[in-house]
NUTOR-939728 format. One line per field, with one value per residue: residue number from 1; x, y, z of N, C-alpha, C in turn. Coordinates in Angstrom, 1 decimal, decimal comma. Layout:
% NUTOR-939728
i = (NUM|...)
npx = (X|...)
npy = (Y|...)
npz = (Z|...)
capx = (X|...)
capy = (Y|...)
capz = (Z|...)
cpx = (X|...)
cpy = (Y|...)
cpz = (Z|...)
% end
This chain:
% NUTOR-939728
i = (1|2|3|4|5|6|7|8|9|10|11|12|13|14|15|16|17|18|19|20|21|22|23|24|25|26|27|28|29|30|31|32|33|34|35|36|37|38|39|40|41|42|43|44|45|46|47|48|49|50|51|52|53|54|55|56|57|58|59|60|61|62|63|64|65|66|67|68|69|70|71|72|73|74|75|76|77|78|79|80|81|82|83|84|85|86|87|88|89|90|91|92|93|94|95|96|97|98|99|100|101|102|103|104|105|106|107|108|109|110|111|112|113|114|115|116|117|118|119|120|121|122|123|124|125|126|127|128|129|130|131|132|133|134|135|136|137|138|139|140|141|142|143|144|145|146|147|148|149|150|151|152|153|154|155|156|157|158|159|160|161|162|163|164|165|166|167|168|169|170|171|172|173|174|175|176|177|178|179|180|181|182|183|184|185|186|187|188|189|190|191|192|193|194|195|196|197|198|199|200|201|202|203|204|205|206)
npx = (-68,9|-69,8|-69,9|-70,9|-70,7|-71,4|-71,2|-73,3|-75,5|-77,6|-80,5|-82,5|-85,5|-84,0|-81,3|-78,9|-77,3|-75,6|-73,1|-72,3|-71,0|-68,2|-66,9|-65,7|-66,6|-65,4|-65,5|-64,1|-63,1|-63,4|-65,5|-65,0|-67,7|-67,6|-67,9|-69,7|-72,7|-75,4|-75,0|-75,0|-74,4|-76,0|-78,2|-76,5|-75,8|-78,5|-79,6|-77,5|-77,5|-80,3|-82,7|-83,8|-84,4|-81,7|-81,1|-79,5|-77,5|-75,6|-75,6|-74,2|-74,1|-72,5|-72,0|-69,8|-69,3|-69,0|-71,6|-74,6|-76,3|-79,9|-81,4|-83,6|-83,1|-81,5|-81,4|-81,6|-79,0|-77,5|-77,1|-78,5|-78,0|-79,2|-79,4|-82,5|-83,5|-86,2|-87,4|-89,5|-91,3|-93,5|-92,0|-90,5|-86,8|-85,7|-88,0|-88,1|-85,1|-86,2|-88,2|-86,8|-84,9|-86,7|-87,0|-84,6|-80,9|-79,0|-75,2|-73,0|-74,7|-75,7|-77,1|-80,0|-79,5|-76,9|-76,2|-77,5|-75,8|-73,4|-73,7|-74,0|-76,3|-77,8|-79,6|-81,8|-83,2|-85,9|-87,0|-88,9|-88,5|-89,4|-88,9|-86,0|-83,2|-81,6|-78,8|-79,2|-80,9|-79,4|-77,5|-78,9|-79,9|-77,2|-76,5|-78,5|-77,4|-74,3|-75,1|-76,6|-76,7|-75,2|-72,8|-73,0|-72,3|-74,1|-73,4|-74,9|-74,0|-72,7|-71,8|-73,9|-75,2|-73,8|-72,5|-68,9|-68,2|-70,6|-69,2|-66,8|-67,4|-68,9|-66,7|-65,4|-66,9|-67,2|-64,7|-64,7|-65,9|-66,1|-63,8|-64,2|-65,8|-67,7|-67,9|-69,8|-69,6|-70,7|-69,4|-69,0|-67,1|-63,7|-63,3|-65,0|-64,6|-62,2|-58,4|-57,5|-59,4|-61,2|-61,3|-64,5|-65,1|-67,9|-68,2|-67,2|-68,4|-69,9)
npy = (-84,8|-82,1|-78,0|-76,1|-73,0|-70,0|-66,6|-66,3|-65,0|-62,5|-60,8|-58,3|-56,5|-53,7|-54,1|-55,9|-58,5|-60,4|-60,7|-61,8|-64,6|-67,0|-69,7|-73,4|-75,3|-78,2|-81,9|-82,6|-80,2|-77,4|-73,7|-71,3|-68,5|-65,2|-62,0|-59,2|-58,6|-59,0|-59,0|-60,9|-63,2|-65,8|-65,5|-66,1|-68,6|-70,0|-70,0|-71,8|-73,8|-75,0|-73,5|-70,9|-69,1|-68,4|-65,3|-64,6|-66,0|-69,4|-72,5|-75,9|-78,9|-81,7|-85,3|-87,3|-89,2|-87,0|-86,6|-85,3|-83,4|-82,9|-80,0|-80,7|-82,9|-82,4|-81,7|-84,1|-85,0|-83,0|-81,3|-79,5|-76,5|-73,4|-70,4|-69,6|-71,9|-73,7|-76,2|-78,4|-77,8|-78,8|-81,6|-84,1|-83,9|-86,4|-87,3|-85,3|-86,4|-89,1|-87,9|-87,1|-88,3|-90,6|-89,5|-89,1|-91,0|-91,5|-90,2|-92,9|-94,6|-94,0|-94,6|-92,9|-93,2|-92,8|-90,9|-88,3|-89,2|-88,2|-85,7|-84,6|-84,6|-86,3|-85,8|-84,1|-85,7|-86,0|-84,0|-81,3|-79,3|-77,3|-76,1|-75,8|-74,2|-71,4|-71,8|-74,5|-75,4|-74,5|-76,4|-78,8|-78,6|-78,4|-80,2|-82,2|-81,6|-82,8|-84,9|-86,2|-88,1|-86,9|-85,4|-82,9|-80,6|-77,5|-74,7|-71,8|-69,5|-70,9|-70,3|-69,0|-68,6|-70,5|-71,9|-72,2|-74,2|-75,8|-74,7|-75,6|-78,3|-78,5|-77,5|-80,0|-81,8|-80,7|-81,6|-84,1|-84,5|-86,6|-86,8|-86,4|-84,9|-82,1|-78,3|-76,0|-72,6|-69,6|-67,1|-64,4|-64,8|-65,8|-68,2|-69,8|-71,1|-73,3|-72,3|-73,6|-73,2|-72,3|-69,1|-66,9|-63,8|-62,2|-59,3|-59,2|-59,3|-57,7)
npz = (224,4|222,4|222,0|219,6|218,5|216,2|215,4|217,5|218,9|221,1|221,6|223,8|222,9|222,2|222,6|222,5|224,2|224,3|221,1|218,3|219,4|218,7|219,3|220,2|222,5|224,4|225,2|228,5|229,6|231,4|231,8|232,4|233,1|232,5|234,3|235,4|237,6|236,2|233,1|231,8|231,8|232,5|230,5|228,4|229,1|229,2|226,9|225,4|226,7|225,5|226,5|225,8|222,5|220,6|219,0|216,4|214,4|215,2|216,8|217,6|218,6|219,3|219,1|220,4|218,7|216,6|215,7|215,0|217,5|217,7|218,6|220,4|221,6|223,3|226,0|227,5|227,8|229,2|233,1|235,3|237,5|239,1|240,8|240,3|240,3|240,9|243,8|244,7|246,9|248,8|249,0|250,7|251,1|250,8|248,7|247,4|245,6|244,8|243,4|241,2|240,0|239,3|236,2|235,6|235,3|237,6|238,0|238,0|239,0|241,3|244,5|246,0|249,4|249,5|248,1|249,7|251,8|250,7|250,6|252,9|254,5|255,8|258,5|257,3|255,6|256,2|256,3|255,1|252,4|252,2|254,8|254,3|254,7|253,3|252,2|252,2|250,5|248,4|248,1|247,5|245,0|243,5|244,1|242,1|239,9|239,5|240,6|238,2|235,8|232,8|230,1|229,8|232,5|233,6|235,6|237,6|239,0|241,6|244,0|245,4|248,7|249,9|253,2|254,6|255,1|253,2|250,8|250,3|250,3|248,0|245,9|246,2|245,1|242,3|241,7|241,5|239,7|236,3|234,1|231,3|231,6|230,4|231,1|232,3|234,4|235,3|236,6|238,4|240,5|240,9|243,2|242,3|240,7|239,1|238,4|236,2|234,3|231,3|230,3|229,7|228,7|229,2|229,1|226,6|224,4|223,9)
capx = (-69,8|-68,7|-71,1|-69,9|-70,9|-71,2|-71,8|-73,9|-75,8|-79,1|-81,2|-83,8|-85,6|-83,0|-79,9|-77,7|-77,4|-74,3|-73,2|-70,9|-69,5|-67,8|-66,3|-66,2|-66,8|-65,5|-65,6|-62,7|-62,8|-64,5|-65,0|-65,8|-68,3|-67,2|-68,5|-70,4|-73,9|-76,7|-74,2|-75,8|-74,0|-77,3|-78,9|-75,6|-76,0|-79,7|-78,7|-76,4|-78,2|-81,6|-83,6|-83,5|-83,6|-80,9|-81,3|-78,6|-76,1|-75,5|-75,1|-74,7|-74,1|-72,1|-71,6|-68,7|-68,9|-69,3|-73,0|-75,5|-77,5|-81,1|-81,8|-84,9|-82,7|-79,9|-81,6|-81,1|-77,1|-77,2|-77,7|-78,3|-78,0|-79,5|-80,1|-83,6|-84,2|-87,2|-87,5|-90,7|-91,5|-94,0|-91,5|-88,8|-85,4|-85,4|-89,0|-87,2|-84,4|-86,6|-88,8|-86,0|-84,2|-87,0|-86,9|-83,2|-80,6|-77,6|-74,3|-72,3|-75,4|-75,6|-78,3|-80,7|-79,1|-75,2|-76,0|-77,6|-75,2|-72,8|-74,8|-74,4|-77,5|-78,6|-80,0|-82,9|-83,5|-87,3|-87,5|-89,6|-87,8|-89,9|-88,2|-84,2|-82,3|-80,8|-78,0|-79,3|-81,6|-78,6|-76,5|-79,5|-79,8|-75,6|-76,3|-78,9|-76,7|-73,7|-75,3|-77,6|-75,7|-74,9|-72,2|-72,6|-73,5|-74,2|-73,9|-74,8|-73,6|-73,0|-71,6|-74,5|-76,1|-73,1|-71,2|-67,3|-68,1|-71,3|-68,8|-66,1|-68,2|-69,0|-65,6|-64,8|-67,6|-66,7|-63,1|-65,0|-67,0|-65,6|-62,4|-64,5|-67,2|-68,3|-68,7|-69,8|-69,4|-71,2|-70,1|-67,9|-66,7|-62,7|-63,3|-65,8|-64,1|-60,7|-58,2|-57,2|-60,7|-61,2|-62,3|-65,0|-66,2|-69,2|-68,4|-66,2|-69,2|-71,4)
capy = (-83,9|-80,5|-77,5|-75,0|-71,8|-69,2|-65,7|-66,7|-63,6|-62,9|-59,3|-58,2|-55,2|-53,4|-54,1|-56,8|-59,0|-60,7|-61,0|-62,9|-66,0|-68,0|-70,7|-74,6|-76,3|-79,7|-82,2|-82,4|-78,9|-76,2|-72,9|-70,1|-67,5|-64,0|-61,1|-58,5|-59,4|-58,6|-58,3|-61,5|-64,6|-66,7|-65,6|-66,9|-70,5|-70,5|-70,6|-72,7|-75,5|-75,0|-73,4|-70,3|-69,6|-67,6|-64,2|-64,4|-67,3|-70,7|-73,4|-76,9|-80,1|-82,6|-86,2|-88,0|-89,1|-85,9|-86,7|-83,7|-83,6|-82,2|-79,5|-81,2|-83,8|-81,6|-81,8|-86,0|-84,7|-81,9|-81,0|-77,8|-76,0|-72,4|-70,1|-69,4|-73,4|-74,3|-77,4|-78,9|-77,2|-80,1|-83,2|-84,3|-84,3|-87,9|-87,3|-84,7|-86,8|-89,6|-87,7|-86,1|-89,6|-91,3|-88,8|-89,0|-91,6|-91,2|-90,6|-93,6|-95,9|-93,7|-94,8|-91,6|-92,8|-92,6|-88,7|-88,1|-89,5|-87,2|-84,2|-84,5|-84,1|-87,2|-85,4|-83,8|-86,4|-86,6|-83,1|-80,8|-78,6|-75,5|-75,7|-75,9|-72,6|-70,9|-72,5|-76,5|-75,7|-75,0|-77,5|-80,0|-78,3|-78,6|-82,3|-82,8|-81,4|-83,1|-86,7|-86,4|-88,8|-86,0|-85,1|-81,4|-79,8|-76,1|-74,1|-70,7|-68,9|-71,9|-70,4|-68,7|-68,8|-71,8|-71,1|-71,9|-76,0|-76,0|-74,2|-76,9|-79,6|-77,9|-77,6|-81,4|-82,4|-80,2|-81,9|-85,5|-85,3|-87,2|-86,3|-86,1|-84,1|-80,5|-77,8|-74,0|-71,9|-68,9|-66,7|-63,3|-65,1|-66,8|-68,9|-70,8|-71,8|-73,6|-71,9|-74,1|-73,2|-71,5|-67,9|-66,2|-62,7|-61,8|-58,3|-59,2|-59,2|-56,9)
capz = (223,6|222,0|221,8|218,8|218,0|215,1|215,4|218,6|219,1|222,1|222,4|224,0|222,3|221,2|223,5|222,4|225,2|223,7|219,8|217,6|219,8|218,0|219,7|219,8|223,7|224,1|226,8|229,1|230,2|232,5|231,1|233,4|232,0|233,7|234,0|236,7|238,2|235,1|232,2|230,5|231,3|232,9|229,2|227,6|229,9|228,8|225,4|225,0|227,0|224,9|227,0|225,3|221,4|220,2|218,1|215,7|214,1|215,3|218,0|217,1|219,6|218,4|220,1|220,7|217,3|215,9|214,9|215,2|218,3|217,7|219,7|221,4|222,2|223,8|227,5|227,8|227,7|230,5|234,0|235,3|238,6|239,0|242,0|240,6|239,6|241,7|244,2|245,0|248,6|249,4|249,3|251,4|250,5|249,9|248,1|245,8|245,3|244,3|241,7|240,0|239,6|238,8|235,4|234,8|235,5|238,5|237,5|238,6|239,8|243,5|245,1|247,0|250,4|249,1|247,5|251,1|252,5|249,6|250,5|254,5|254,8|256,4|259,2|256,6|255,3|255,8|256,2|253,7|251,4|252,2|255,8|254,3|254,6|251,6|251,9|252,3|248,9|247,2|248,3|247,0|243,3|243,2|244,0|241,5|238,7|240,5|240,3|237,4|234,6|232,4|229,8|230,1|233,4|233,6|237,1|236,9|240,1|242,4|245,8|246,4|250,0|250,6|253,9|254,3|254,6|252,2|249,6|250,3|249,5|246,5|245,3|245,8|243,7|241,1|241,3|241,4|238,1|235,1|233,0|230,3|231,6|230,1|232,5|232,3|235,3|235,2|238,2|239,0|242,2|240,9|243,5|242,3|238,9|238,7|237,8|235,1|233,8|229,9|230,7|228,4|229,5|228,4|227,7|225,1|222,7|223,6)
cpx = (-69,2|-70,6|-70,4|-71,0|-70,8|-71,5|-73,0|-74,1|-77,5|-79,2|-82,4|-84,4|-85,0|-81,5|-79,3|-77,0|-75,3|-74,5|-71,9|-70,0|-69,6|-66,8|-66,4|-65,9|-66,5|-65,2|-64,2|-62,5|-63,9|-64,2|-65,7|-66,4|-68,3|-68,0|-69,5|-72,0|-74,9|-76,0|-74,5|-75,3|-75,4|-77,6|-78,1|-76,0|-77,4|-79,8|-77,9|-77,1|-80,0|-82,8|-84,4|-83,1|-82,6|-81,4|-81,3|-77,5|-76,5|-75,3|-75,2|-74,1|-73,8|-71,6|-70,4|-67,8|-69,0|-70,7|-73,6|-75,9|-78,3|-81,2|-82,5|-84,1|-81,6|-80,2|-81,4|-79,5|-76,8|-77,6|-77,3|-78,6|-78,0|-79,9|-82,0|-84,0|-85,2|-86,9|-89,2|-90,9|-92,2|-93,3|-90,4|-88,1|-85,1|-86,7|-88,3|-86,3|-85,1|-87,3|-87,6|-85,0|-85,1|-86,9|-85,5|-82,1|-79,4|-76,5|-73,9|-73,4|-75,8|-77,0|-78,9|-80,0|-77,9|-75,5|-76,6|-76,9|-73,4|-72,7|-74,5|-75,4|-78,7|-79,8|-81,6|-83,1|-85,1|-87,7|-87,6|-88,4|-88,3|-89,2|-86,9|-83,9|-81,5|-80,0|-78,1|-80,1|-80,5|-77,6|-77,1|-79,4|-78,5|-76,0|-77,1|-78,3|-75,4|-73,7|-76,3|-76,1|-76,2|-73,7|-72,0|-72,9|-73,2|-74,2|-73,5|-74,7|-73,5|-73,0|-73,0|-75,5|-74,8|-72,1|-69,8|-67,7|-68,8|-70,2|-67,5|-66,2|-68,1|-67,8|-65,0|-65,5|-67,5|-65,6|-63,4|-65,5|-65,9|-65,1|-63,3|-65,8|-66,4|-68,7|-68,3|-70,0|-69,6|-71,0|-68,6|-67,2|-65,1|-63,1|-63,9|-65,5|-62,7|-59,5|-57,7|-58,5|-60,4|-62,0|-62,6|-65,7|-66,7|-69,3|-67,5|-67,1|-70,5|-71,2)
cpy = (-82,6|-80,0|-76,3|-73,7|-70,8|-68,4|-65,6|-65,3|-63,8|-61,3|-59,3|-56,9|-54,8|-53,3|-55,8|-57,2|-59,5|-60,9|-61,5|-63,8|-66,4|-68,8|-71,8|-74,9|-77,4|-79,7|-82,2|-81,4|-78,4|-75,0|-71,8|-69,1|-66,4|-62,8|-60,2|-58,9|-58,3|-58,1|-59,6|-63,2|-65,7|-66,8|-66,3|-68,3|-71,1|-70,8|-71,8|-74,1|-75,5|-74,3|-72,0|-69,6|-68,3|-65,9|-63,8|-65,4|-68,2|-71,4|-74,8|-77,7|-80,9|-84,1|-86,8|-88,7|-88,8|-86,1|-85,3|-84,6|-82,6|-81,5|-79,8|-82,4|-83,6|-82,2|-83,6|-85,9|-83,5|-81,9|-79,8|-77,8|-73,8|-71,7|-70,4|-70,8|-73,4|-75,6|-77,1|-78,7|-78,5|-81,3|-82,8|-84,0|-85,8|-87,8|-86,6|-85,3|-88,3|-89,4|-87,2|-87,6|-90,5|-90,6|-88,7|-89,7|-90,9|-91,3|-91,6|-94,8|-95,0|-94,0|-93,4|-91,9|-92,6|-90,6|-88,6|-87,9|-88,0|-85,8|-83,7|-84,0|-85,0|-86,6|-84,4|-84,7|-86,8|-85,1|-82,2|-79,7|-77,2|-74,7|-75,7|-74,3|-72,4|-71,7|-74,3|-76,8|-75,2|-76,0|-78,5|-79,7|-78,2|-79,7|-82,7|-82,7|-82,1|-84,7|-87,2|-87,2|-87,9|-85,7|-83,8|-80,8|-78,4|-75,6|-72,5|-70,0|-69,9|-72,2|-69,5|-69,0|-69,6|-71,0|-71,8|-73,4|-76,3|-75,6|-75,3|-77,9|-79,4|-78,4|-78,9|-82,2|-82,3|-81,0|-83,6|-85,9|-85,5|-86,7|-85,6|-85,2|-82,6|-79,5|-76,3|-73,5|-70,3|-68,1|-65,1|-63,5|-66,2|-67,6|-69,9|-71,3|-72,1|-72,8|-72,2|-73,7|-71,9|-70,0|-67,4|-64,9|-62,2|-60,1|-57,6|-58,8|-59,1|-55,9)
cpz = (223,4|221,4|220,4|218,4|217,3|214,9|216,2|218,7|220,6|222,2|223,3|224,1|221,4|221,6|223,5|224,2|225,3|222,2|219,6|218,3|219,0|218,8|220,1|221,8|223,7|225,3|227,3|229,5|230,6|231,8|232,1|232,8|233,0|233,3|235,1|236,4|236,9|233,8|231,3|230,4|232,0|231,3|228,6|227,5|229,1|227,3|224,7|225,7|226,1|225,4|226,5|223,8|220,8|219,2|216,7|215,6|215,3|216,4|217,5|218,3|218,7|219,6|219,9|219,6|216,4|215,1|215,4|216,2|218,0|219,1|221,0|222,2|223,3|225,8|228,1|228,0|229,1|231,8|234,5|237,0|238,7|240,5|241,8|240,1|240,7|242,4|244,6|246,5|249,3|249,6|250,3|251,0|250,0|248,8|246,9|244,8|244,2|243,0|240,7|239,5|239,4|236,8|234,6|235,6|236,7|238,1|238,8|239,8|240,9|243,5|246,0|248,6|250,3|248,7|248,8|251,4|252,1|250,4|252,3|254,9|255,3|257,8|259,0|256,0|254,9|255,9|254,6|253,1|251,6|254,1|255,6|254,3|253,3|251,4|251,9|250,6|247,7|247,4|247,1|245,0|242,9|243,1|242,9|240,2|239,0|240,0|239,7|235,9|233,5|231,4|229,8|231,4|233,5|235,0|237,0|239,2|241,8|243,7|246,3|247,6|250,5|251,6|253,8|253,9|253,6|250,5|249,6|249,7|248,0|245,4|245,1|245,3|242,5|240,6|240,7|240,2|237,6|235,0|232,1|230,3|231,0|230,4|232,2|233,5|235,2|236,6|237,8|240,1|241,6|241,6|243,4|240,9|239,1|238,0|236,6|233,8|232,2|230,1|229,8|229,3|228,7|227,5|226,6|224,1|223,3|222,6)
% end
């Protein structure tokens, strides 16, 4: 999938958030979105995955066989991973995993005890989500973007809360998705974007 862009603009008020990208996203690459902490790249991400409607100029989604994808339809193509994403405090960890896959398919078939198992996290397994530590609730919202069947996935600051091993993991899932996956990286932290990765800093076009 390829996302392209045309004078891609976002304010709010009267402060130009970002203006004029222009440039085309295709699959097969990571592109790290750089830039210091409140300088606009989350708004960027929200953007560009739909959640979000632009200000100024264009974004289009194109599939594989260069057909348009409709906006509304953009979210059946992505998965996203956010510090402030929400998990469901009341379920398990397997309860989570279960509603959020009955909703949207696994990449690669995994079954909820294989990403557990993925996740090292067999040991929560029945435990609730409102008892995990910073760092076990983002482990889970890495995994659900991770092993949600997906052609784009979005992660907007991904090491935070993860300690040395949690951020490990991390990294060798990143390395495991598809060839052909499509991957934004929204962080100020090198370490958490390849360096082979396409760097855009945000305040190129402010």
């Amino acid at each position: 999938m390829k996302i392209t862009t045309q004078n891609l603009s976002k304010r709010f008020n009267r402060e130009w958030i970002f203006r004029n990208l222009n440039h085309t996203f295709s699959s097969g690459n990571t592109y790290a979105i750089t830039g210091p902490n409140g300088s606009g790249k989350s708004t960027l991400l929200q953007v560009l995955w739909g959640q979000m409607p632009q200000s100024a100029g264009n974004v289009e989604y194109l599939s594989e066989t260069n057909e348009v994808v409709e906006i509304e339809n953009v979210f059946k193509n992505v998965s996203i991973s956010t510090p402030y994403m929400d998990l469901i405090e009341e379920f398990t960890l397997t309860e989570q995993l279960q509603f959020h896959f009955k909703l949207r398919k696994s990449r690669a078939s995994l079954s909820i005890e294989e990403m557990i198992r993925r996740m090292y996290l067999e040991n929560a397994r029945d435990k609730y989500i409102s008892n995990f530590s910073s760092g076990m609730r983002q482990r889970v919202k890495l995994a659900l973007a991770f092993f949600t069947q997906a052609e784009i996935i979005f992660l907007d600051e991904p090491g935070t809360n993860l300690d040395k091993q949690a951020f490990d993991w991390y990294i060798n899932e990143l390395h495991s998705l598809p060839a052909q996956s499509l991957v934004f990286i929204a962080s100020n932290q090198p370490d958490e974007y390849p360096e082979s990765a396409h760097k855009i800093n945000i305040l190129d076009y402010k």
